[in-house]
N, C-alpha and C positions, 0 to 999 in steps of 0.2 A: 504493500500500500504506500511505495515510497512517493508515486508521484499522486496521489490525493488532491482532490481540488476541494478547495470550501463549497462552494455546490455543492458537490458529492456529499459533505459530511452532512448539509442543510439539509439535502433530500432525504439521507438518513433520519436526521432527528425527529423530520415530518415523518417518516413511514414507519418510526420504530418508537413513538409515543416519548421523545424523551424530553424530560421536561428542567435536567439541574448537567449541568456541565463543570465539571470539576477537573480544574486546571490542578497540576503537580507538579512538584520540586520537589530538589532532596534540600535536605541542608547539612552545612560540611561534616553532620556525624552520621549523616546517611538516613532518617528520620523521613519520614513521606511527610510533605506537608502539602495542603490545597488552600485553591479559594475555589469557592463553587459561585459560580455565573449562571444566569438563564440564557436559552437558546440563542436571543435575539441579540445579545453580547456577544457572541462567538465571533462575528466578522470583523467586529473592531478590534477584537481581542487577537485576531490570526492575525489582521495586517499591522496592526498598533501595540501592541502587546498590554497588557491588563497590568494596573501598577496594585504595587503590595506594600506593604510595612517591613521592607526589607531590613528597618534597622533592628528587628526587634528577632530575626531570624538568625543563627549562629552560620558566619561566615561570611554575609551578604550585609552588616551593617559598616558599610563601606563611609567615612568621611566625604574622600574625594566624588564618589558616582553615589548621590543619595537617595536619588530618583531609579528604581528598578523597575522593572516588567516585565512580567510572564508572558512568553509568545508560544503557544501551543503548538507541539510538532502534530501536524494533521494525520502521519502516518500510523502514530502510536494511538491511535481511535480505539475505545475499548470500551463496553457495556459494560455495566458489575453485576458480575449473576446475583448476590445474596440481595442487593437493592431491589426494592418492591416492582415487581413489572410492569405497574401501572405509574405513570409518571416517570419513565425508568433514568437511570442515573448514568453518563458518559462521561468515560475520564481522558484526560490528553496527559502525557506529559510535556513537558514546557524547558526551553532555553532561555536564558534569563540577558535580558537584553536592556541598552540605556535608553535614553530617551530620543534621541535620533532615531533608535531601531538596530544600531550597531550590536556587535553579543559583547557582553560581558567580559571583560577580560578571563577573572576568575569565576566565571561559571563551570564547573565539573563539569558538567555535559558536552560543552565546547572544548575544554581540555582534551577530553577521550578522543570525539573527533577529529583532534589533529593529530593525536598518535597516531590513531588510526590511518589518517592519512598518509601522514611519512613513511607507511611499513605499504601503503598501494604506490610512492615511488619507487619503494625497494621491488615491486610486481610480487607482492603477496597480502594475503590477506592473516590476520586474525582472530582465531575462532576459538569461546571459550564456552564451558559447560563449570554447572556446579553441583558438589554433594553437599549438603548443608542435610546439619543435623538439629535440632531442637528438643526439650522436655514437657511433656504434658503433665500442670500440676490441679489438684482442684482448687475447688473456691471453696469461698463460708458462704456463709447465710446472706452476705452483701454482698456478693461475687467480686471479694475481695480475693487475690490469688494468694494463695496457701503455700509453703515448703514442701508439703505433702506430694508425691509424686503417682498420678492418676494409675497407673500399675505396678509393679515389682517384677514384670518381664525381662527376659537380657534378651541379648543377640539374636536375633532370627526366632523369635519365640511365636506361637500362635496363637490365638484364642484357645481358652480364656484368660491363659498367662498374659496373651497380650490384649488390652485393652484398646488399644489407641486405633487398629485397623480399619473402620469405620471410620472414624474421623479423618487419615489418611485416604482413604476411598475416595471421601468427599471434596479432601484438599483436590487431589490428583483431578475428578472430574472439570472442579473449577479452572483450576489451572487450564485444562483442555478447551472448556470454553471461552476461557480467554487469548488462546494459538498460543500458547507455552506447550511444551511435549516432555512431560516428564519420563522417565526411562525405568526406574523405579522404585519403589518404595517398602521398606522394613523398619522392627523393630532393631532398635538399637543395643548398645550392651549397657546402659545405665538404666534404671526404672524410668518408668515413663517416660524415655527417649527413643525420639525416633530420628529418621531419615530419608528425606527425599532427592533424589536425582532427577533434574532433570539437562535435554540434550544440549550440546551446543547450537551456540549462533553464533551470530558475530560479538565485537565486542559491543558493543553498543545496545542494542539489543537485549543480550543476556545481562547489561547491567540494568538495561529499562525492566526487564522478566524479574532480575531479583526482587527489586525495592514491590512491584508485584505479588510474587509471591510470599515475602512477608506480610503485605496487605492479606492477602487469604487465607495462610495459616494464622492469624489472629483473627479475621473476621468467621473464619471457621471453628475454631476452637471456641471462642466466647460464642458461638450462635451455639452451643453444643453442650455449655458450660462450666469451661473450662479452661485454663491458660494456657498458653504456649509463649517457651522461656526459650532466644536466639543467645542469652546470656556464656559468656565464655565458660565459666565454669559456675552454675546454678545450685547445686551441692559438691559441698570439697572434699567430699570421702569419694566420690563417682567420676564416670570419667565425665568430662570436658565436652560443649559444642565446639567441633570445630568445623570451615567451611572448603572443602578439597579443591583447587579449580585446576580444572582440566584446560589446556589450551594448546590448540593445534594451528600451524601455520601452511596456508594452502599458497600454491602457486598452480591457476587454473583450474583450480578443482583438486589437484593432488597435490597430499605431503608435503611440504618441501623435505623432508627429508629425505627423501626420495629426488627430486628435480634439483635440489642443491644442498645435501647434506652438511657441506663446513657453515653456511648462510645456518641455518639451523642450530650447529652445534652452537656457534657464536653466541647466537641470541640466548639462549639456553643459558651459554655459561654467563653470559651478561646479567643476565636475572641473578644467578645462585651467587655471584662476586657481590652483587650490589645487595643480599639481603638483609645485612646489618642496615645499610642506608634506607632502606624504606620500610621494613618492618614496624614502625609506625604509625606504616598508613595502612597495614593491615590486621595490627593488633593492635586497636585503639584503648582498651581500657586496661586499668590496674590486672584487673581478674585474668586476663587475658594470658596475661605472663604466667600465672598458675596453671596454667595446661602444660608451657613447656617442658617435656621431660616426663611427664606421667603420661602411664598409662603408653600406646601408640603415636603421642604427638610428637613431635621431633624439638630435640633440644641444639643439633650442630647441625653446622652448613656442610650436608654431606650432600649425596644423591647416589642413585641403583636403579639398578635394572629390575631386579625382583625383589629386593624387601623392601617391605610395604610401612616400616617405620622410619623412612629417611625424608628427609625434608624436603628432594626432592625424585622422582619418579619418572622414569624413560621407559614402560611398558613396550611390550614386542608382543603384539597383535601379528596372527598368521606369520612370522619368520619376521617382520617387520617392524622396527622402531615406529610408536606411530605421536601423539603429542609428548607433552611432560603433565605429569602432576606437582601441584604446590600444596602442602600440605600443612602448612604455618597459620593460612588466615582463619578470623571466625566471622561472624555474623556481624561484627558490630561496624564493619567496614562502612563507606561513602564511599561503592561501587566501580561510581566514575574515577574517583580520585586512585582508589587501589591498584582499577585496572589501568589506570595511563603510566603509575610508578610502574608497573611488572613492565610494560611495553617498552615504556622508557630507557628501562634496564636493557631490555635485550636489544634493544636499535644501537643502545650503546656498547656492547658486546659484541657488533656488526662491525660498528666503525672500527675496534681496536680486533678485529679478527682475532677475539678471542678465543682460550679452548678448555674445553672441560676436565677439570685434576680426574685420576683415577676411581672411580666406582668405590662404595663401599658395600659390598653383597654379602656380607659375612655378619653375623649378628650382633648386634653391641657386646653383648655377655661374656662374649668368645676372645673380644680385644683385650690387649695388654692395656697398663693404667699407661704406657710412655705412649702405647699407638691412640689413645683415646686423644691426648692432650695436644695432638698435633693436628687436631680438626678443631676450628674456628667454632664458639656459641652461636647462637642467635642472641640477644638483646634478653636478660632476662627477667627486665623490668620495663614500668614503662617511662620512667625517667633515663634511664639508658637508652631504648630507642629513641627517645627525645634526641639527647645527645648526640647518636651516631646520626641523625638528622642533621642536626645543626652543625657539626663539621664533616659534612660530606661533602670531597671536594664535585662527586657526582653531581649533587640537587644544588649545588651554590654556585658551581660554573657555568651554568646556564639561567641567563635573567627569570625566564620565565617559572620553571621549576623552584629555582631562589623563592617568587613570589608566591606559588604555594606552599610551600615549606612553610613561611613565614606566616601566609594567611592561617593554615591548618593548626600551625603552633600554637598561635595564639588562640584559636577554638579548643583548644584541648587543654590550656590555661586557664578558663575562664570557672 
């Protein structure tokens, strides 16, 4: 639906009874926020963009540009199943733009887009997917959410150990009716944790599907009565949410690993060199840092072919290397911003035709204490990744990166 006309979306709203228009943004901790408009605003709103209280939004209370405005990408047109059918409710998401109509310097959405960009000079495209896990808790008597965790299931468990199935039934459905494709869904190894996958897209996209599909599994979970916790670590005896991203790089449809393997390896090693520097932007809170090291989550900057607890992951599909997994971030990401540092990383890893240290396939337990100490941490705080932010000569050599860095810091200060 990239090329969408405002017609098109009018004709819609007339044929499809809708009567509340709900523009969206994230804001820089990733947070869905809207203003909802009636139909007959939508034209002003697509050519002129809809102004907002930007100062009162985390990230967007800009001194210099204080005037902001929502300009509705027409392509991301989307019904919300659980909204009542009658009067039905359509959501856009939106690029945040000045008053001229120019985009926003630091708008996240704009950011991704020019990653994304620079990697279709390179003639590739890419494409990410995500496993995100979450805990299902109850409520009390004011559907206030509880610590109590809605079953005592582990890993692959069924009814009636597992409670949660149903409710993932429902997430998944919506999801589908929203063009999201989830791939699949289980119970997880913590109580009341689950897990849903869904495919790749592109970057863009998949980060529009996330901030999404959070929307659904809370609006699904409370229609049901019950929470759902994206929390890094929501009980500290259990394991940890964390959020897997899978990301493949295509050239014409295929691999590049395959069409130019060094182009690949590069990016690759560009990401796993720079994870101290942006680690960050993808574990953003205190708690966050309590996952590393327990449990499967990865504590060093390693990577392999087949164990499944290293930070990073080169899977061999049919004889075939086919993306990487990241297995660092959690939930509490700003999508945009996550995925433009990973991309960053590996365009950067491009230029310096960089190459990937040796594999570590062998299980942690089995290492010597001297062979453990000669693999680099991750960040194991969140004032440490602070830190490796703030003198990365990475994110500070480049103006523009400088000025997220600095806008994000200071969100994460406040």
């Amino acid at each position: 639906m990239s090329d969408t006309t405002i017609e098109e979306v009018m004709e819609f709203i007339e044929e499809n009874d809708v009567k509340f228009i709900r523009l969206a943004f994230c804001d820089y901790h990733g947070n869905q926020k809207n203003v909802s408009v009636m139909p007959d605003e939508l034209k002003k709103a697509a050519e002129h963009g809809e102004p907002f209280d930007s100062f009162r939004i985390a990230g967007f209370d800009d001194h210099e540009n204080q005037d902001l405005f929502l300009r509705p990408d027409l392509s991301t047109m989307c019904i919300l199943p659980w909204r009542p059918q009658e009067g039905r409710v359509l959501r856009f998401y939106c690029d945040i733009v000045l008053a001229d109509g120019s985009c926003y310097p630091l708008d996240p959405r704009k950011l991704l887009k020019e990653a994304v960009d620079d990697c279709k000079r390179l003639d590739f495209k890419p494409r990410i997917g995500l496993n995100s896990e979450f805990y299902l808790f109850r409520t009390d008597e004011d559907d206030n959410p509880t610590n109590i965790p809605w079953d005592n299931g582990s890993c692959y468990d069924i009814a009636p150990l597992d409670r949660g199935e149903n409710i993932r039934r429902e997430i998944c459905l919506t999801m589908e009716e929203m063009g999201i494709s989830p791939e699949k869904s289980y119970h997880e190894n913590g109580p009341g944790q689950n897990e849903i996958d869904f495919q790749e897209d592109s970057a863009l996209h998949t980060a529009d599907n996330f901030i999404t599909y959070k929307n659904v599994v809370g609006a699904v979970s409370a229609r049901n009565g019950i929470f759902a916790s994206f929390a890094p670590k929501p009980l500290p005896d259990e394991s940890g949410n964390g959020l897997h991203l899978k990301m493949s790089l295509l050239r014409g449809g295929i691999n590049l690993r395959e069409t130019d393997p060094d182009m690949a390896e590069s990016f690759t090693a560009g990401v796993l060199n720079r994870m101290r520097d942006i680690t960050v932007f993808l574990n953003t809170q205190p708690a966050s840092y309590d996952r590393f090291g327990q449990g499967e989550a990865p504590k060093h900057i390693t990577w392999s072919i087949e164990n499944r607890s290293r930070l990073l992951r080169i899977p061999v599909i049919n004889g075939k290397k086919a993306g990487f997994i990241l297995r660092s971030p959690d939930s509490g990401i700003n999508p945009y911003l996550a995925f433009t540092m990973i991309i960053r990383a590996g365009l950067a890893g491009i230029k310096n035709n960089e190459k990937l240290p040796a594999p570590v396939d062998k299980s942690w337990r089995h290492l010597t204490e001297d062979e453990k100490a000669a693999y680099q941490k991750l960040p194991m705080s969140l004032e440490e990744a602070i830190d490796c932010a703030k003198n990365s000569d990475f994110l500070n050599e480049d103006e523009s990166l400088h000025a997220i860095v600095e806008r994000f810091l200071s969100v994460l200060s406040m």
